[in-house]
C-alpha positions in Angstrom: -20.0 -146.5 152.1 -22.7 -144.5 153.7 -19.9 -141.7 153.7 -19.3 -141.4 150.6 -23.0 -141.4 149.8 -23.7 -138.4 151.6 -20.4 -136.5 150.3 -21.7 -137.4 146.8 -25.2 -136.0 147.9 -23.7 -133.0 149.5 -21.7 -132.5 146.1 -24.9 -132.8 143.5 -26.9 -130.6 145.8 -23.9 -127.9 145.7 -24.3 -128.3 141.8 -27.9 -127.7 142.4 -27.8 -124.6 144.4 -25.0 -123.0 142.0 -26.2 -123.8 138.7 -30.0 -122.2 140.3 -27.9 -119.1 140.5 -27.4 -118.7 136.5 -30.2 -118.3 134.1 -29.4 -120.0 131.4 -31.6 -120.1 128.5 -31.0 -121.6 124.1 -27.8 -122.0 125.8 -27.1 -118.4 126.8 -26.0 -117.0 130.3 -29.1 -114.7 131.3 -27.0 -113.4 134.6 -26.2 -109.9 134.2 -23.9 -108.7 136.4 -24.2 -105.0 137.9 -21.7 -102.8 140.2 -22.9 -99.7 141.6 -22.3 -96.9 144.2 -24.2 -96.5 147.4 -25.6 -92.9 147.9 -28.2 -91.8 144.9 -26.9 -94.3 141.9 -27.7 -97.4 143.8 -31.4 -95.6 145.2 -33.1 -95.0 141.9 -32.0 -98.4 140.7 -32.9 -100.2 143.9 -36.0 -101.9 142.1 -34.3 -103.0 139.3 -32.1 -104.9 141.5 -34.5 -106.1 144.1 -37.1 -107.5 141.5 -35.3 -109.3 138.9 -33.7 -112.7 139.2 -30.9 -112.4 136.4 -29.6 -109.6 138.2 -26.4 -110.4 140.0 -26.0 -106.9 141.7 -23.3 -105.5 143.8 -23.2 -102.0 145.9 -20.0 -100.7 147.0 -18.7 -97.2 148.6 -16.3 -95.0 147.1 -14.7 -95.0 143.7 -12.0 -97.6 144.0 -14.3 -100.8 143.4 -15.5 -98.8 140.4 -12.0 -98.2 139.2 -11.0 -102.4 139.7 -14.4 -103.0 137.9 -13.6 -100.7 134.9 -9.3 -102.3 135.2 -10.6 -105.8 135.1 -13.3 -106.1 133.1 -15.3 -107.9 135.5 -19.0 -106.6 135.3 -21.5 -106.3 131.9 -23.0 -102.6 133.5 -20.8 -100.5 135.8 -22.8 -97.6 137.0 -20.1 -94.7 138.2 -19.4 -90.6 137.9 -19.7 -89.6 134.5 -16.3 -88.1 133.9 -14.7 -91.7 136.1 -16.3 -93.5 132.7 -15.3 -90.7 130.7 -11.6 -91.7 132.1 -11.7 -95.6 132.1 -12.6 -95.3 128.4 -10.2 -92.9 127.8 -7.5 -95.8 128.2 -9.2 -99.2 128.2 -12.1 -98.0 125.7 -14.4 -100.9 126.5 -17.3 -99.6 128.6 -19.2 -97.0 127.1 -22.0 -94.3 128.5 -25.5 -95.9 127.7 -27.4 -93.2 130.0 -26.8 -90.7 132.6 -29.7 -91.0 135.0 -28.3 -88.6 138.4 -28.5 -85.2 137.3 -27.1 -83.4 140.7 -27.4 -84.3 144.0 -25.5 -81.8 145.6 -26.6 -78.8 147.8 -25.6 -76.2 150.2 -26.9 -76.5 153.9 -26.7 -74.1 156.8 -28.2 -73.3 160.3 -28.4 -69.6 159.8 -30.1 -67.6 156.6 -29.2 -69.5 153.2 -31.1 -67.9 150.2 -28.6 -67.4 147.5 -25.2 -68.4 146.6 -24.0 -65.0 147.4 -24.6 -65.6 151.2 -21.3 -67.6 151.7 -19.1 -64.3 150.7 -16.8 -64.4 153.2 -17.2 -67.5 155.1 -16.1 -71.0 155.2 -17.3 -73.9 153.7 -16.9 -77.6 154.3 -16.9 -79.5 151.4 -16.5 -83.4 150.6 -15.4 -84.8 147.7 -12.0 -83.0 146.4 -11.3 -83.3 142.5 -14.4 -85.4 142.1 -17.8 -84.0 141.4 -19.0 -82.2 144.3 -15.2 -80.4 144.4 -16.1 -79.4 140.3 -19.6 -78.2 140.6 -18.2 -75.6 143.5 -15.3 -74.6 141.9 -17.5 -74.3 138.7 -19.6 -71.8 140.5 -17.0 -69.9 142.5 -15.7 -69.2 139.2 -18.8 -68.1 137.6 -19.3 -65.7 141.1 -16.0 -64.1 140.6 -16.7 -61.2 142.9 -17.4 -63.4 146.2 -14.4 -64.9 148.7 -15.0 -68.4 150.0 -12.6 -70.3 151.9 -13.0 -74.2 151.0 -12.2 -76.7 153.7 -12.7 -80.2 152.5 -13.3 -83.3 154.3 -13.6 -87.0 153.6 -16.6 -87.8 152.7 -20.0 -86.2 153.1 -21.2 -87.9 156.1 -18.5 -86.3 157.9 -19.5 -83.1 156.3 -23.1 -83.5 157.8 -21.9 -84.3 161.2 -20.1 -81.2 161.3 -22.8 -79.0 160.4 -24.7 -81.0 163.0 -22.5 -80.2 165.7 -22.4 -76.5 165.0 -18.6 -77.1 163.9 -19.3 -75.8 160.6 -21.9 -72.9 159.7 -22.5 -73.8 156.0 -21.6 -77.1 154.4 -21.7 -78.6 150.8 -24.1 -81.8 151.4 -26.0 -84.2 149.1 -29.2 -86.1 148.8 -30.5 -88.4 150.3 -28.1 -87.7 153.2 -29.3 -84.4 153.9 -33.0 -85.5 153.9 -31.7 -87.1 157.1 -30.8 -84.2 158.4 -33.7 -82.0 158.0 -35.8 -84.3 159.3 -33.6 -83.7 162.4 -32.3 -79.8 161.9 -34.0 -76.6 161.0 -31.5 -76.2 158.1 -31.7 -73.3 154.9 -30.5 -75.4 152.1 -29.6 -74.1 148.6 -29.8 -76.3 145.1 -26.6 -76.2 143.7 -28.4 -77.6 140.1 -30.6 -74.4 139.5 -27.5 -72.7 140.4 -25.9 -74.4 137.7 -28.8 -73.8 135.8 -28.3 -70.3 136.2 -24.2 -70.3 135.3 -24.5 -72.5 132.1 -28.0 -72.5 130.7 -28.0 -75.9 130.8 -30.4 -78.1 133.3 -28.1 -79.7 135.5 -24.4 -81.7 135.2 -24.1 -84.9 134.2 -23.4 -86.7 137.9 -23.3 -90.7 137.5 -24.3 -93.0 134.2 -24.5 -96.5 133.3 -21.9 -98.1 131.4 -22.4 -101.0 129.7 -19.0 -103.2 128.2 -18.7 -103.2 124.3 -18.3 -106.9 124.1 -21.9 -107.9 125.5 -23.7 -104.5 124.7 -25.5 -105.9 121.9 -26.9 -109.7 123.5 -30.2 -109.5 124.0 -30.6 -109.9 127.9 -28.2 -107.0 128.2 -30.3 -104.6 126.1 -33.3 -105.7 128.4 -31.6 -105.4 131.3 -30.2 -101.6 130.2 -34.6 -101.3 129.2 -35.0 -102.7 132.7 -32.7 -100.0 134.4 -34.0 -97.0 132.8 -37.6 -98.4 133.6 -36.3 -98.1 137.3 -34.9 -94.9 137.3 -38.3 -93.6 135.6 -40.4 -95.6 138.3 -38.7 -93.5 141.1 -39.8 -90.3 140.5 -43.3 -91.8 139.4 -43.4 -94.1 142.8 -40.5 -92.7 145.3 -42.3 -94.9 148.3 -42.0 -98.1 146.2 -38.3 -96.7 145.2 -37.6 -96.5 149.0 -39.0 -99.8 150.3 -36.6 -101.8 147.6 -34.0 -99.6 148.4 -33.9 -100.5 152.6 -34.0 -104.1 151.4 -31.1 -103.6 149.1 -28.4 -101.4 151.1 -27.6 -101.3 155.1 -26.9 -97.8 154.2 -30.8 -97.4 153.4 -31.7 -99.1 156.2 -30.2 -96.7 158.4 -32.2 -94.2 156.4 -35.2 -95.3 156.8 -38.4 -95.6 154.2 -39.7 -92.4 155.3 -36.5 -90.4 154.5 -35.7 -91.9 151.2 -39.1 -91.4 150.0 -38.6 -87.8 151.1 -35.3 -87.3 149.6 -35.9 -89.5 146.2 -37.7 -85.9 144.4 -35.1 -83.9 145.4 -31.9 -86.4 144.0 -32.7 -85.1 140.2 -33.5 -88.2 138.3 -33.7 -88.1 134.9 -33.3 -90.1 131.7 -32.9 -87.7 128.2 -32.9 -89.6 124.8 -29.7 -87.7 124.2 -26.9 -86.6 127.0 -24.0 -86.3 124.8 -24.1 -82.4 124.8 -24.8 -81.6 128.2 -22.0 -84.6 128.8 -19.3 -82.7 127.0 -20.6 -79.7 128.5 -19.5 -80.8 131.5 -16.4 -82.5 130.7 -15.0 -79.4 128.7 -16.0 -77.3 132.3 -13.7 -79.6 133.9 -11.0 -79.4 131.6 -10.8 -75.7 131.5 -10.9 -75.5 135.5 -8.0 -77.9 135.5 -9.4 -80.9 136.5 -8.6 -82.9 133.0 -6.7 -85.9 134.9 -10.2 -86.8 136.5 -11.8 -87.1 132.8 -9.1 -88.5 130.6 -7.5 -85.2 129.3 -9.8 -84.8 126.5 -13.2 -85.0 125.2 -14.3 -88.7 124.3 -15.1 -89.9 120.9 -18.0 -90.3 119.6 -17.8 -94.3 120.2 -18.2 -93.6 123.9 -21.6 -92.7 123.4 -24.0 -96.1 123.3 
């Protein structure tokens, strides 16, 4: 008897626990679920996740968890590469683009003299990221700087990009914030802004680089609209308050913890935060670039409709 009072306590308190998890209020679930890329995405919206209950928030690496998220149907807000939502929508059409908030992250690093994009004519540069955004924004500009020869090496992922330039087995590499913060701190390194460079090609501020999507059949509840409020607050709060960006941020992520406070806050100014009440131009802008360079399968083939747009 005693038993089977303590497996029937053991069971209520498991209710307990679980149903402590779920906000639920006139009935309504309040738990809005959140997927997210480590790297700059998940920084800037580190606060938003630390600091609010209802946020059920998951950080993953690389694009694949993204891609399941946007297959299944499994999260209210997936925040992913612009032209990766711009492709999901182009065949499921269920989460659209409520705001891009990472406007470039991407720069060029180097041991030796670095002070304009012309300076890599005839070298070699390692690059991460092939057919995704990093891969565009270079070809993009190689393009626009017809007259100079580059040879592109690419490797997996940027880390291992940094690491090379670290152990002098590549002179100039294409990096990204708020990696490279790390590696300044470490390296006396000449580092070039590939967003005023694209600046400079297309007139435009920078490239749309990562968004929040938000799915069509809960866009318009009323917890998801202040949890969207809630994540644009974020994003605005980082550039007002990098430190208090950072500190959520090492509590959020291993990947920040390794950072360290002192190097987020550093690299949080340079990782081109923004939030514009319209992005739709400079969106299509970017996804036209990439269909004329050839990379139209990573975008969906064609411009999106207007319905895309939140």
């Amino acid at each position: 008897m005693r038993k089977i009072i303590i497996s029937l306590f053991i069971f209520m308190l498991g209710l307990v626990v679980t149903s402590c998890s779920v906000t639920f209020v006139d009935g309504e679930q309040k738990e809005v679920s959140v997927i997210m890329p480590t790297g700059t995405p998940a920084l800037a919206l580190a606060e938003f996740a630390m600091t609010n209950d209802y946020v059920k928030a998951e950080v993953v690496a690389g694009s694949d968890p993204l891609v399941a998220a946007f297959t299944s149907k499994s999260h209210d807000v997936i925040v992913a590469p612009v032209n990766l939502g711009a492709k999901m929508y182009s065949v499921y059409q269920e989460y659209v683009l409520y705001k891009t908030f990472v406007w470039g992250n991407l720069y060029l690093a180097s041991k030796g003299e670095l002070n304009s994009f012309e300076d890599i004519d005839g070298k070699k540069v390692v690059a991460f990221g092939k057919n995704s955004t990093p891969d565009i924004v270079m070809q993009a500009l190689l393009k626009y700087y017809s007259d100079i020869n580059v040879t592109v090496e690419y490797v997996s992922d940027v880390s291992e990009a940094n690491t090379l330039l670290a152990s002098g087995k590549a002179e100039i590499i294409v990096t990204a914030e708020p990696s490279i913060s790390k590696l300044k701190s470490k390296l006396n390194l000449s580092v070039l802004d590939l967003q005023e460079e694209w600046a400079k090609m297309t007139g435009n501020e920078s490239y749309p680089q990562a968004g929040i999507f938000v799915k069509k059949s809960v866009m318009n509840k009323k917890y998801v609209k202040d949890a969207l409020n809630d994540m644009k607050e974020a994003v605005i709060n980082a550039n007002a308050n990098p430190s208090n960006c950072a500190e959520h941020a090492v509590g959020l992520h291993a990947s920040f913890e390794s950072l360290g406070k002192e190097v987020l806050t550093n690299a949080i100014p340079n990782c081109h935060y923004q939030i514009l009440e319209s992005d739709k131009e400079a969106v299509n802008y970017y996804l036209q670039m990439m269909i004329d360079l050839g990379f139209s399968k990573q975008m969906g083939g064609s411009l999106p409709v207007d319905e895309f747009y939140y």
